[in-house]
C-alpha positions as a LaTeX table, in Angstrom:
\begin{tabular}{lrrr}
\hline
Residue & $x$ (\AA) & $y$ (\AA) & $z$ (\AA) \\
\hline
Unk1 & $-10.92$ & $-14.57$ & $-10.34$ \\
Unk2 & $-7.85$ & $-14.19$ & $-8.89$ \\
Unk3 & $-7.11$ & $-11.98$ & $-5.74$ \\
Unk4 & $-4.03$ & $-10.16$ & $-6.45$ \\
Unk5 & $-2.04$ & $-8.25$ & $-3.70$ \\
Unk6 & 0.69 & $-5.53$ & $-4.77$ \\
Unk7 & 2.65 & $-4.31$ & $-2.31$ \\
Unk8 & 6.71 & $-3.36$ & $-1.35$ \\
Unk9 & 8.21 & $-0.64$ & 0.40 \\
Unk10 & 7.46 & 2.80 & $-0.02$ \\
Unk11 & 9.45 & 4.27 & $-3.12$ \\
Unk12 & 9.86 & 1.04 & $-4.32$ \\
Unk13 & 8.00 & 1.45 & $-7.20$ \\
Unk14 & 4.54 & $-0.63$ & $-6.25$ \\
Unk15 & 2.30 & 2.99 & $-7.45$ \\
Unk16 & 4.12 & 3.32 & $-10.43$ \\
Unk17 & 3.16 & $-0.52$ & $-11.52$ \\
Unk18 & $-0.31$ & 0.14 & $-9.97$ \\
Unk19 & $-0.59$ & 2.73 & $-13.18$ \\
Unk20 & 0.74 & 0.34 & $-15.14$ \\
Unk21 & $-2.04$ & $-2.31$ & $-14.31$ \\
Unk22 & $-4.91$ & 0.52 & $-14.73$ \\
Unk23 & $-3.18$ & 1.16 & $-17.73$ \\
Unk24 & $-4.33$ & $-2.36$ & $-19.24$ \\
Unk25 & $-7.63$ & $-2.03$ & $-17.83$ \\
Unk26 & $-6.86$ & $-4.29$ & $-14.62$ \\
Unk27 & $-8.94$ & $-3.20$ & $-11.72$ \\
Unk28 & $-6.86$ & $-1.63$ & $-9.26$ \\
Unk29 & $-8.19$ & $-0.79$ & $-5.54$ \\
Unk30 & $-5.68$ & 1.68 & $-3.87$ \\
Unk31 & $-5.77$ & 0.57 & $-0.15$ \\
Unk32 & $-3.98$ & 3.81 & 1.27 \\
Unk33 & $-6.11$ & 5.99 & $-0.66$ \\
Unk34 & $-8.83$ & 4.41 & 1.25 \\
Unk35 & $-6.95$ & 5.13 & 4.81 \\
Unk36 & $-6.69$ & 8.68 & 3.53 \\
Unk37 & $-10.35$ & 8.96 & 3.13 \\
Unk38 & $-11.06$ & 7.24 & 6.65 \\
Unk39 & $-9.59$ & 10.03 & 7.53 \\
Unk40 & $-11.86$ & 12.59 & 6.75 \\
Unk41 & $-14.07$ & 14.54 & 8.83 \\
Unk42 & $-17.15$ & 13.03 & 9.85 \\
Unk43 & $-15.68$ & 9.60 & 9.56 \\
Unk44 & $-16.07$ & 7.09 & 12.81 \\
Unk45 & $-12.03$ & 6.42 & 12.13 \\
Unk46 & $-11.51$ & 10.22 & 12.16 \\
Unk47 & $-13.44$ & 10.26 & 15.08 \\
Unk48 & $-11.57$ & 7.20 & 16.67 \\
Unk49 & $-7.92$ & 8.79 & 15.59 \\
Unk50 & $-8.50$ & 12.38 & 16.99 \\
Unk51 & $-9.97$ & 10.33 & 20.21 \\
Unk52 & $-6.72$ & 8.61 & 20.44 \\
Unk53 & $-4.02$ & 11.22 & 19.19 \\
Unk54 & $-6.05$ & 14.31 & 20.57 \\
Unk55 & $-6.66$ & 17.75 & 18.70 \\
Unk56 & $-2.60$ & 18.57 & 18.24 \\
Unk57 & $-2.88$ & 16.22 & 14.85 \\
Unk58 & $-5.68$ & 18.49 & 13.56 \\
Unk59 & $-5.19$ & 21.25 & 10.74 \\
Unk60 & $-7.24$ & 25.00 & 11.95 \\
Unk61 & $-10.29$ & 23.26 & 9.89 \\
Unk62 & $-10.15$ & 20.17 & 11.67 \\
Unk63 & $-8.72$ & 18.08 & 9.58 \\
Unk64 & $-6.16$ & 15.45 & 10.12 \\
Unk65 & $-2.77$ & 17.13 & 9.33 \\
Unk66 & $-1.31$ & 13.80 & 7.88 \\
Unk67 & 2.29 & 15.07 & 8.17 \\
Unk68 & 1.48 & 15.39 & 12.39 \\
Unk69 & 0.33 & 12.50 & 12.44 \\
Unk70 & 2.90 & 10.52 & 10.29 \\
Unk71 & 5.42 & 11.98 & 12.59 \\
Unk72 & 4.20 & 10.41 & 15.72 \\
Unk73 & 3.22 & 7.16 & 13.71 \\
Unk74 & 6.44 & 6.85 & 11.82 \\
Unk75 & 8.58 & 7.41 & 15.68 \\
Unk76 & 6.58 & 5.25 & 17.85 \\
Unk77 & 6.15 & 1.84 & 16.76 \\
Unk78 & 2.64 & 1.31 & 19.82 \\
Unk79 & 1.22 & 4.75 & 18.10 \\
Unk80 & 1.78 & 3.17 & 14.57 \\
Unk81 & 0.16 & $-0.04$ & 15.82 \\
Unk82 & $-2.80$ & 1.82 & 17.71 \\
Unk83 & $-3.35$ & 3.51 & 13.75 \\
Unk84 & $-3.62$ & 0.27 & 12.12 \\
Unk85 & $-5.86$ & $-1.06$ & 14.80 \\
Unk86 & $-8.43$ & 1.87 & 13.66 \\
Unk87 & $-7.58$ & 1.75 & 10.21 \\
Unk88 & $-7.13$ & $-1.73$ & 8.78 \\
Unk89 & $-10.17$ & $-3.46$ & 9.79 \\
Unk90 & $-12.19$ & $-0.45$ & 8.31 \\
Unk91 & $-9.90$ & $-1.50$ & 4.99 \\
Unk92 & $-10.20$ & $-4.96$ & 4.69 \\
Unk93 & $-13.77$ & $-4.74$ & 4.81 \\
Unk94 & $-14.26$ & $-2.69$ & 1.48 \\
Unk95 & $-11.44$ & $-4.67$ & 0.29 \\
Unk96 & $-12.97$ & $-7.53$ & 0.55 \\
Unk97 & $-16.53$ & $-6.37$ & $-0.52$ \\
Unk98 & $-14.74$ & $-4.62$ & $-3.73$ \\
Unk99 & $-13.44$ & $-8.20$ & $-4.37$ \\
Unk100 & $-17.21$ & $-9.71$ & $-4.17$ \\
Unk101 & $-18.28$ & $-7.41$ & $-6.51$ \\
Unk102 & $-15.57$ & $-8.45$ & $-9.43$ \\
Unk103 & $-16.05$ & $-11.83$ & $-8.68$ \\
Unk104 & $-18.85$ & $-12.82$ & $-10.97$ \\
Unk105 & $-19.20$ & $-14.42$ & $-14.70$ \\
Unk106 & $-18.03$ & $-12.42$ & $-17.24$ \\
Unk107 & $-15.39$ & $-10.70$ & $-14.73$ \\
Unk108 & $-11.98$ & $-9.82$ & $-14.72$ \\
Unk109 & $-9.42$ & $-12.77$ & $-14.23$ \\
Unk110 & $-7.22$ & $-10.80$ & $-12.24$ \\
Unk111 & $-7.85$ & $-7.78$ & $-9.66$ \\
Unk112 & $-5.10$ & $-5.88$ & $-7.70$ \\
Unk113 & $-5.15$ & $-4.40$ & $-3.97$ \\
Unk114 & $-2.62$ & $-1.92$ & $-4.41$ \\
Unk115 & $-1.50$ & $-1.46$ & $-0.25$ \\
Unk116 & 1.65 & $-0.93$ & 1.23 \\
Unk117 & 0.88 & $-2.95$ & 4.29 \\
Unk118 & $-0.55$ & $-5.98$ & 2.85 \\
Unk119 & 1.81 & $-8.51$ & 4.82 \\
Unk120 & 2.37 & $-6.53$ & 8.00 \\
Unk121 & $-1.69$ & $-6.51$ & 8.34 \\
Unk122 & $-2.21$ & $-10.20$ & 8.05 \\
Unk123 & $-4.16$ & $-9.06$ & 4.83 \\
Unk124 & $-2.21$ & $-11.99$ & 2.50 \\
Unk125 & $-4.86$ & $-14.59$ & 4.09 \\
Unk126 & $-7.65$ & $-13.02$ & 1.92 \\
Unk127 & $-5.63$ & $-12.94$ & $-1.29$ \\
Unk128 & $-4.35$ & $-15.51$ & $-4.14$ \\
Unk129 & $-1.46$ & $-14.09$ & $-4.94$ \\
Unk130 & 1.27 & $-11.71$ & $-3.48$ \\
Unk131 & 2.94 & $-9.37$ & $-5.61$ \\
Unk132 & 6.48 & $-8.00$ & $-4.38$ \\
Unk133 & 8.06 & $-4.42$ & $-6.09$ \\
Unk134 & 11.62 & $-3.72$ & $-5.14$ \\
Unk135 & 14.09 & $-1.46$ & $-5.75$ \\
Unk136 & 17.66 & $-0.91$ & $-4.72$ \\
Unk137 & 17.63 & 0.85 & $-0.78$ \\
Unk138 & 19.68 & 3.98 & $-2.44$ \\
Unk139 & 16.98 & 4.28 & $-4.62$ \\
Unk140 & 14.51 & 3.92 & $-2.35$ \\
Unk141 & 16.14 & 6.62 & $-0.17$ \\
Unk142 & 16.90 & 8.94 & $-3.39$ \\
Unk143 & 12.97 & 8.45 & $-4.57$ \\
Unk144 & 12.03 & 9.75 & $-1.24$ \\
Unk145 & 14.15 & 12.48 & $-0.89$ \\
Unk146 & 12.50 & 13.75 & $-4.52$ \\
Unk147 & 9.36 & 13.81 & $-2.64$ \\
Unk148 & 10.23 & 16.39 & $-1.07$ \\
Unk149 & 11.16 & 13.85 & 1.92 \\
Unk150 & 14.23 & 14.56 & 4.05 \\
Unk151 & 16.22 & 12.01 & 4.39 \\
Unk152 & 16.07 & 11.25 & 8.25 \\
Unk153 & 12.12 & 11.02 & 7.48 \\
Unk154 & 12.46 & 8.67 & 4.75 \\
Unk155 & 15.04 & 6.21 & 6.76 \\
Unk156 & 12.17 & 6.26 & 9.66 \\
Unk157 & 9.71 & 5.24 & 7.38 \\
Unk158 & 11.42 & 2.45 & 5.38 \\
Unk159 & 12.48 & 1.41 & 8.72 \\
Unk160 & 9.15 & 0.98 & 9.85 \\
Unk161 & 8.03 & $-1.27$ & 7.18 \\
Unk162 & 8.76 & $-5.09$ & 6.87 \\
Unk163 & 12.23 & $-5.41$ & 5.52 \\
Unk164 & 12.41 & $-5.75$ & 1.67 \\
Unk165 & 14.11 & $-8.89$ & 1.87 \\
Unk166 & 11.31 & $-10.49$ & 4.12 \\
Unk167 & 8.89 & $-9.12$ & 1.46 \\
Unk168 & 10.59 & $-11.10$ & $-1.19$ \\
Unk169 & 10.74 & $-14.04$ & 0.10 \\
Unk170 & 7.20 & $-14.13$ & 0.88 \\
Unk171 & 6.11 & $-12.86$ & $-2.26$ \\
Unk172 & 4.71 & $-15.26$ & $-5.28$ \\
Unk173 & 5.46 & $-12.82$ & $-7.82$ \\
Unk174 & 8.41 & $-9.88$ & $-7.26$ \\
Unk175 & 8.93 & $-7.02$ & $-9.81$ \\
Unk176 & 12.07 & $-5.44$ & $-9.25$ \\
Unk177 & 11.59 & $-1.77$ & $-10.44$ \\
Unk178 & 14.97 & $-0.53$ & $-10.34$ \\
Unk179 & 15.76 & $-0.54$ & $-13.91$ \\
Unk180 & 14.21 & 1.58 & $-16.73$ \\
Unk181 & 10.56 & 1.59 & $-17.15$ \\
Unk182 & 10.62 & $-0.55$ & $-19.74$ \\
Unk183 & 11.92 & $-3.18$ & $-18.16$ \\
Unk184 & 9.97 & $-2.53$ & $-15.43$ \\
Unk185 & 7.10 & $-2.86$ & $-18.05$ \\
Unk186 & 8.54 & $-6.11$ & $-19.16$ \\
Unk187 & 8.55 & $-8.00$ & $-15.89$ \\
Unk188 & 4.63 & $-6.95$ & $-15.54$ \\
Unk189 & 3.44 & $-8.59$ & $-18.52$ \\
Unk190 & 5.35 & $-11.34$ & $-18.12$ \\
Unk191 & 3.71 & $-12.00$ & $-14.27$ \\
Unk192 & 0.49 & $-10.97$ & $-15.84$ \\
Unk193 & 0.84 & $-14.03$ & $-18.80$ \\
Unk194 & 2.08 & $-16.28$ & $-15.99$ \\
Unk195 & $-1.04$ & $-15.21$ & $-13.18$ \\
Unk196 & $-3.46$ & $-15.28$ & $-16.38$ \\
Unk197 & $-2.25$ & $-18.82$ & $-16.65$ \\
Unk198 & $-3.39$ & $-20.29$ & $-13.32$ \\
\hline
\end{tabular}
């Protein structure tokens, strides 16, 4: 079985071809949805963040008010590290226990961490293959701002990612998702004929 990694910048499209991959029954293991959940209440990481950040990132019923604590993430590059200190080991560990589980006769050929930090972590040692998504940075920026994002926020985040370009050229595969869907569409089942392969 191949380990798959699908990553890009945010808005660039990587969720949307995450669906796409559920969508022909690929497995799919959302990494940030797994952060999210770290950060629940009653969590060690939870425990471990509020230690570090203190009770200003908390909502009245304790739990972490994501948008707080993006804010101080997303402005202070030692904050965002201290974050993924708590949270990525925590990550790779079901990662990598998920990927166990799949890998076993009768199996899928092909299963997908779906994470936006895959090669700022240092996760692309445990993984195959790297999958890139890209888009145009206007349409990054324009994606973003549908969110509900304003636009100073969504310049701080893309700037604290890897820069697309470095992305690409460290990818194996790169979708670039900022045509139509169908072409989108197109791209993905040609990389998944091509990954299928060997």
């Amino acid at each position: 079985m191949l380990r798959v990694g699908l990553t890009g910048g945010i808005g660039s499209g990587k969720s949307t071809v995450a669906d796409m991959l559920r969508e022909r029954d690929y497995p799919v293991l959302d990494a940030d949805a797994l952060a999210r959940e770290f950060l629940e209440p009653g969590q060690d990481a939870y425990k471990e963040v509020v230690a570090h950040f203190g009770e200003k990132i908390l909502t009245p019923g304790g739990a972490v008010d994501r948008k707080k604590l993006a804010a101080i993430v997303f402005s202070d590059a030692a904050e965002r590290a201290k974050l993924n200190q708590i949270l990525h080991p925590r990550i790779r560990d079901v990662v990598a226990n998920w990927f166990a589980a799949l890998d076993r006769p009768g199996g899928p050929a092909l299963a997908f961490e779906d994470a936006a930090l895959i090669l700022e972590s240092g996760a692309r040692n445990s993984l195959d293959r790297i999958v890139v998504c890209w888009c145009r940075p206007e349409q990054q920026l324009d994606r973003l701002r549908a969110r509900g994002m304003s636009e100073e926020d969504a310049r701080m985040r893309i700037a604290a990612q890897m820069p697309i370009d470095e992305k690409r050229k460290l990818a194996d595969e790169i979708i670039d998702c900022s045509g139509s869907i169908g072409q989108t569409e197109k791209q993905l089942d040609e990389m998944l004929a091509k990954l299928s392969r060997g």
